[in-house]
LOLUM-841893 format. One record per residue (C-alpha): z, x, y. Coordinates in steps of 0.001 Angstrom, whole numbers, padded with zeros to 6 digits, always signed. Each point is the difference from the previous one (the first is absolute). Example, Ala and Ser with C-alpha at 12.3 -4.5 7.8 and 13.67 -1.06 7.14 Angstrom:
% residues 2
+007800+012300-004500/-000660+001370+003440/
***
This chain:
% residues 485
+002436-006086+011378/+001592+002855+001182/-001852+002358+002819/+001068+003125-001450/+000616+000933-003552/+003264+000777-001567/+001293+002602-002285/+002676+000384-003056/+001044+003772-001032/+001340+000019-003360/+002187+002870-000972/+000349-000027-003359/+001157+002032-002923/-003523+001084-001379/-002239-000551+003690/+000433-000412+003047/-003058-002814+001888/-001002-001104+002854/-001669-003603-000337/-001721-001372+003019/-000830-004122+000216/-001726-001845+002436/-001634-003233-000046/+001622-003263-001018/+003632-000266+000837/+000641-002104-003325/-001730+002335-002180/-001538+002817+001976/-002855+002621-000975/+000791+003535-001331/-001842+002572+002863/+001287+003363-000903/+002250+000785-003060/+000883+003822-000851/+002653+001444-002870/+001239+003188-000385/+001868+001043-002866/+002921+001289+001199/+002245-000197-002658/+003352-000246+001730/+001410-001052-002871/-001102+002938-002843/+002540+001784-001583/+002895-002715+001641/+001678-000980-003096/+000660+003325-000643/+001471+001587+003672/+000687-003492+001641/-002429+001612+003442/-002910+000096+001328/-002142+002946-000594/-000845+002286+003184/-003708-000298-001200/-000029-003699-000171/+001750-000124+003004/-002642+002085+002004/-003136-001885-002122/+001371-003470+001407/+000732+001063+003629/-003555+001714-000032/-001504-003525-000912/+002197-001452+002368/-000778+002116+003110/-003812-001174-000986/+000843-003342+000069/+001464-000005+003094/-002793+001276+001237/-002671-002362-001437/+002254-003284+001089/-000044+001290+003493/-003848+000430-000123/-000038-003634-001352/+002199-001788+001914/+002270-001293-002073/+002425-002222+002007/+002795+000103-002560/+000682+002510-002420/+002765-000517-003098/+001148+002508-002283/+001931-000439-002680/+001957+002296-002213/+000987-000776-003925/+001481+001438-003080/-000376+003505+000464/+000934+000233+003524/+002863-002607+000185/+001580+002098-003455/-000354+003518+000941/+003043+001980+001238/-002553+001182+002688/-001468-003103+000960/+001743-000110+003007/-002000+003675+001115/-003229-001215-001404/+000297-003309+002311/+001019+002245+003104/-003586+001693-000412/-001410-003087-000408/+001382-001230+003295/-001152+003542+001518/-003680-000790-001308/+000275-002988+002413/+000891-002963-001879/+002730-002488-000575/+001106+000337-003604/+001723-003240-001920/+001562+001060-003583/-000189-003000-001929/+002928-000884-002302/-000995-001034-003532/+000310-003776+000484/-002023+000051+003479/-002697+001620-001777/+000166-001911-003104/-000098-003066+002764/-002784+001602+002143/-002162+000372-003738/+000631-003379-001003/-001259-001710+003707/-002690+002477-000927/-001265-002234-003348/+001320-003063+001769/-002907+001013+002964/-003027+000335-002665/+001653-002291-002858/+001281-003011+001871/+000914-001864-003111/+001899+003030-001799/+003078-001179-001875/+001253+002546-002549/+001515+003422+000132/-001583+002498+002455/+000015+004139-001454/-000925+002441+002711/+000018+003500-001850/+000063+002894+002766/+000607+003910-000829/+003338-000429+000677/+001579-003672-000810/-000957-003061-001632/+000661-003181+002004/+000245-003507-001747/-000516-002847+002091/+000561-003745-000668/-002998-002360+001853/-000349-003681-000321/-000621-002792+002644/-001762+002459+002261/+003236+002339+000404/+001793+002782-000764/+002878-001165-002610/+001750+003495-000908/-000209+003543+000207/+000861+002955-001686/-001004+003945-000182/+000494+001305-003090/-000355+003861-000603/-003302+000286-002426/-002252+001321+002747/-003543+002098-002443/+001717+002959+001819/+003052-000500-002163/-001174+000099-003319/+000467+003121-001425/+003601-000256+000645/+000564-003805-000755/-002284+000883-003571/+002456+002928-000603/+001776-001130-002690/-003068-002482-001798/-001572-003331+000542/+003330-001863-001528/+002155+001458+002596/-002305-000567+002226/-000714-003646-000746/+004436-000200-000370/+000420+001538+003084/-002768-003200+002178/+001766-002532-002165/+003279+001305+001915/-001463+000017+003382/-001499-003359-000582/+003133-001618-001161/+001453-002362+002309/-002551+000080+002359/-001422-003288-000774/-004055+000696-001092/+000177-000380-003634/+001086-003889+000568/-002359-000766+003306/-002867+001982-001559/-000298-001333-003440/-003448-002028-000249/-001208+001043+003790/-002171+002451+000974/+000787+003815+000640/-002233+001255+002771/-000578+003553-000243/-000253+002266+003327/-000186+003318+000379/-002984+002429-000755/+001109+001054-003356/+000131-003690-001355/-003806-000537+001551/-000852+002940-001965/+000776-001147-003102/-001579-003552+001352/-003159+002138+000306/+000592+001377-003608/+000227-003116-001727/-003059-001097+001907/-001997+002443-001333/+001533-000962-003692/-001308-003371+000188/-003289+000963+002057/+000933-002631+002860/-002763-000124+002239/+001791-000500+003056/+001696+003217+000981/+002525-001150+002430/+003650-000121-000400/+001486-002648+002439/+001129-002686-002573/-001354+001260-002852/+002436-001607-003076/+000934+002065-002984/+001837-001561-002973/+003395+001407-000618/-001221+001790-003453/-002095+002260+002590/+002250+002969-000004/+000011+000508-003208/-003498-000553-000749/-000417+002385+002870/+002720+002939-001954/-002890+001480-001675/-003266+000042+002287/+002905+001788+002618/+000848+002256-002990/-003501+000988-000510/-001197-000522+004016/-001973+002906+001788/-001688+001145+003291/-003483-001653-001160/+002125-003718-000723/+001418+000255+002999/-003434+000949+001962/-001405-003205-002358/+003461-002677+001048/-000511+001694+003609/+003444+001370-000148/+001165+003469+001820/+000895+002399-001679/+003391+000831+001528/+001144-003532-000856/-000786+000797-003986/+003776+001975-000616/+001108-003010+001204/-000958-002475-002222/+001870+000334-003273/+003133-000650+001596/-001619-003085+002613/-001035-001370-003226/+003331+000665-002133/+001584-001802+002956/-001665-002831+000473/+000142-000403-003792/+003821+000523-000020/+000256-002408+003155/-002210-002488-002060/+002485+000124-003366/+002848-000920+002323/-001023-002348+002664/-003122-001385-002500/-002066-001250+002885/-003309-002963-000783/-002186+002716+001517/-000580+003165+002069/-001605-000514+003265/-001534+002872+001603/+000746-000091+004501/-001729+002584+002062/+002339-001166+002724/+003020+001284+000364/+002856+001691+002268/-002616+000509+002414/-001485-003008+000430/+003243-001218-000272/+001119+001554+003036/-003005-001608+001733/+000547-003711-001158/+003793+000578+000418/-000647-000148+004114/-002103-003227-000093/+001267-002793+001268/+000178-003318-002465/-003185-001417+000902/-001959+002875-000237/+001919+000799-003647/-001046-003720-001416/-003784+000924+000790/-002399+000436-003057/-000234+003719-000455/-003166-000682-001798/-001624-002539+003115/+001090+001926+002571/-002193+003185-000955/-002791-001678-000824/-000045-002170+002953/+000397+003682+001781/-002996+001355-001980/-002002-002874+001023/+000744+000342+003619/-001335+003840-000201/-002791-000519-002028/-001209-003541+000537/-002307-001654+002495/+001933-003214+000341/+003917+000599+000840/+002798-002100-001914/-003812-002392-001412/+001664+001050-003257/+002980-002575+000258/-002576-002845+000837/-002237+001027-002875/+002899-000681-002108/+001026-003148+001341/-003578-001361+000159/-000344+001090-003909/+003325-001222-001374/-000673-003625-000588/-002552+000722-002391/+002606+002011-002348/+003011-000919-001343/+002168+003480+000077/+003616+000205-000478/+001712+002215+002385/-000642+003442-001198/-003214-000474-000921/-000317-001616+003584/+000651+003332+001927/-002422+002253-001886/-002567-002675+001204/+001212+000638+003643/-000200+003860-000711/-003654-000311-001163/-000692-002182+002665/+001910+002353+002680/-002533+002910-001610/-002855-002231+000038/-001995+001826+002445/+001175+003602-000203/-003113+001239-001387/-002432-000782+002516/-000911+002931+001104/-001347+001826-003278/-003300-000305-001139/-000467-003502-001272/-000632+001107-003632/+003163+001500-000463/+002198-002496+002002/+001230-001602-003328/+001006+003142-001158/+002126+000780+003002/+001924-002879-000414/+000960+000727-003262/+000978+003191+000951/+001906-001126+002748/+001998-002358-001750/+000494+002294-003397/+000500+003211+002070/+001708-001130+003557/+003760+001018+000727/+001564-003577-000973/+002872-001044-001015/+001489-003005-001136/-002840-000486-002507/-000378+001297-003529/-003087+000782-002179/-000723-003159-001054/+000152-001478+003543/-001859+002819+001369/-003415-000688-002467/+000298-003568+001240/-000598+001153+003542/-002746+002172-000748/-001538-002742-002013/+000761-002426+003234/-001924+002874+002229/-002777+001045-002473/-001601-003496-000447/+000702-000946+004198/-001932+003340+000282/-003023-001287-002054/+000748+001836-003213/+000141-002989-001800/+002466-001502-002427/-000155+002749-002773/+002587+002763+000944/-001578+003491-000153/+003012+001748-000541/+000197-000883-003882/+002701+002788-000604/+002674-002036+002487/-000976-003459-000759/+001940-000046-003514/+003275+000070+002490/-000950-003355+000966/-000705-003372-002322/-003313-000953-000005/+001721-003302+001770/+000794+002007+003053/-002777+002136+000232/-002105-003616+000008/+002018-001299+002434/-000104+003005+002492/-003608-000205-000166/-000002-003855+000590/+002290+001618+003189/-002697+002503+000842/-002601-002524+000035/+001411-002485+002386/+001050+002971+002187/-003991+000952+000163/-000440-003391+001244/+002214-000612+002385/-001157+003392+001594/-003479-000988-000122/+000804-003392+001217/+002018+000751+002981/-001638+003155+000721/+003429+001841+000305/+000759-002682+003281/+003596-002081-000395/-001948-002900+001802/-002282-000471-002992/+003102-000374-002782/+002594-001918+002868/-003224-002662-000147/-000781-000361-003566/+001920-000824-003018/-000322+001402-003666/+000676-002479-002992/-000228-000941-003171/+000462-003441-001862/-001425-001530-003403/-002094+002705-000868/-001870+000023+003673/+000520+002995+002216/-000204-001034+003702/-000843+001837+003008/+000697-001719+002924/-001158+000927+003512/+000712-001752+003726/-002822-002032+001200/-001867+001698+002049/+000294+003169-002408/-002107-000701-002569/-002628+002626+000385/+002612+002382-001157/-000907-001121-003022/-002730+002306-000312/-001896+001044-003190/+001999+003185-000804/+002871-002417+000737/-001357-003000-003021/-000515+002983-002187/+003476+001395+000086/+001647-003582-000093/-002404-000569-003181/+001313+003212-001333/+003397-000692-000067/-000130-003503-001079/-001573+001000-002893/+002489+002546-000721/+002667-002626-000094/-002515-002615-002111/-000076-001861+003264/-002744-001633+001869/-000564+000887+003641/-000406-001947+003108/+000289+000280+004184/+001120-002823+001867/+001221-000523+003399/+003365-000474+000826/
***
């Protein structure tokens, strides 16, 4: 864990941000994260410069943030420069005032940051393989992933600042003129039948959007799937779209001019490269930048484990018991892999609701898992946790959030609970100690669940103790019994 946080400045084509992390090295914590809408790159297809107006707008925002990175600390500070900056004739002034403001500008070349924004989904989707769109103001980057690395790269020149001159002469030129760009380059082949992940705020907009269409209950973007057929069943809500939909799909406003052509593009980039799925990542270049400095021990870490082992250290009582819960509740389930590590998250989160009032501690731990920062996790696997935290929390097997639980299968849901349950024994067992779980053992075998405790121990097996044992036994049509080891 680093002592001090770090920072990434992002000079792009429509804002320029300054994103401050601390926390976990593998996947650390968002502290402070500012935009200002610069818009270096307004009015650049025309003139080919930066205007003196979005010059002075950025270096104003810049000056602050030099200020405010001071004031916190930071012990390393990277800025970055894209599109806009590293194409305009005057990019060369713009990064001289930059330097002047008291920073160390790098202009990133359109493969580096199609590279940086596909380490970016590699950091929060370790299993992406497919075809990686990052759609900024000022260029589109494509980016081939698979096998935890970054294939190929290439920028292409469809940035949402673009389109009035790239939709010039119609949508067939248009769609003519991306066929030509995307010839030879190799993602219509590697792409067909993988996922596209879609980056970029534009693209979560219209993620958003078709959430709202369908009513999903779950308003969070990171890996949130859309069928290819999307754009275009997406054409006419955009055509009729207004301030009040976006106020209802949480959108701003300033992102609604550009949505017609995100979603022409991405249904344009669909035709050619005809992808399985879209794949929303609210990782990208940024994060990107982050994971690109880890070393390759610290990259193979879960994404997903690794903050909610961090959330339990800052909000539990019992530092790293969540591990040992898990191990001393495994036997008794039979998970494959996947399913394995969203036990260990719920278990890792098993006792960061102790401090609320006890009648709402259930509900915390839904929220928690629903509503925390994660990544590496999609809907489906997040309403598992929160079923996992809301019965260990004494809510009880019947999930009260009945508007998410239709993302899961009422398979999952039962099993989480089953999860939940055993979690709210161990805890009550072992009191939060490791000496209690080290001692005991957890099992089950021809229909009998066993609890069995160190001699010496067994008053541990106190009445709460019997009840909860009882509880879950009967849960998995079991019968319940405490021996000594």
């Amino acid at each position: 864990m680093p002592v001090k946080p770090v920072a990434i400045i992002d000079i792009g084509s429509n804002s320029v941000r300054l994103v401050v992390y601390s926390g976990a090295t593998r996947i650390p914590s968002i502290v402070f994260n500012e935009k200002v809408m610069a818009g270096l790159g307004k009015g650049f297809a025309k003139t080919g410069a930066l205007s003196v107006s979005a010059q002075d707008r950025a270096i104003g925002a810049l000056r602050r943030f030099r200020i405010l990175t001071d004031q916190m600390h930071v012990s390393r500070t990277r800025v970055v420069a894209t599109a806009a900056v590293r194409d305009a004739s005057n990019g060369d002034e713009f990064l001289e005032k930059v330097r002047a403001a008291g920073f160390r500008p790098e202009v990133l070349s359109g493969e580096e940051e199609g590279v940086m924004a596909g380490q970016g989904v590699l950091s929060a989707i370790p299993g992406a393989n497919g075809i990686i769109g990052d759609l900024g103001g000022g260029s589109l980057e494509l980016v081939d992933v698979a096998e935890g690395k970054v294939v190929h790269s290439a920028s292409l020149p469809f940035g949402v600042l673009r389109h009035a001159a790239l939709l010039e002469k119609g949508e067939d030129a248009f769609r003519e003129k991306l066929a030509g760009k995307l010839h030879g380059l190799g993602f219509r082949k590697s792409g067909k039948g993988r996922p596209f992940y879609m980056v970029g705020g534009s693209w979560r907009a219209l993620a958003r959007l078709d959430m709202l269409l369908k009513d999903y209950p779950l308003p969070i973007t990171h890996e949130y799937r859309m069928g290819i057929d999307a754009p275009a069943k997406l054409q006419k809500a955009i055509d009729n779209f207004d301030k009040a939909d976006a106020k209802s799909a949480s959108l701003s406003v300033s992102r609604m001019p550009a949505l017609p052509y995100a979603n022409l593009l991405l249904k344009a980039l669909a035709d050619e490269i005809r992808p399985s799925e879209l794949v929303v990542s609210s990782f990208g270049i940024r994060e990107g930048l982050l994971y690109d400095d880890l070393d390759r021990k610290s990259r193979a870490l879960d994404p997903l484990i690794e903050a909610a082992r961090e959330a339990g250290r800052g909000l539990g009582r019992f530092a790293e018991h969540g591990d040992l819960l898990d191990r001393w509740i495994a036997p008794i389930f039979e998970d494959d892999r996947e399913t394995a590590r969203l036990r260990l998250a719920a278990c890792l989160l098993a006792d960061v609701a102790w401090q609320a009032n006890p009648d709402f501690r259930a509900e915390r731990g839904v929220d928690m898992a629903l509503h925390g920062n994660w990544v590496g996790i999609d809907g489906p696997g997040r309403v598992m946790v929160a079923q996992a935290l809301f019965s260990n929390f004494g809510g009880g097997e019947d999930f009260a959030r009945q508007e998410v639980s239709r993302l899961c299968s009422k398979q999952d849901l039962a099993r989480a609970s089953l999860w939940g349950l055993a979690m709210r024994l161990g805890q009550r067992f072992s009191g939060g100690v490791a000496e209690s779980l080290e001692q005991s053992r957890l099992s089950i075998e021809n229909g009998m669940l066993r609890l069995e405790l160190k001699r010496g121990t067994e008053a541990l097996y106190g009445e709460i103790v019997e009840r909860r044992l009882k509880g879950l036994a009967n849960a998995l049509n079991c019968t319940a019994e405490a021996t000594t080891l």
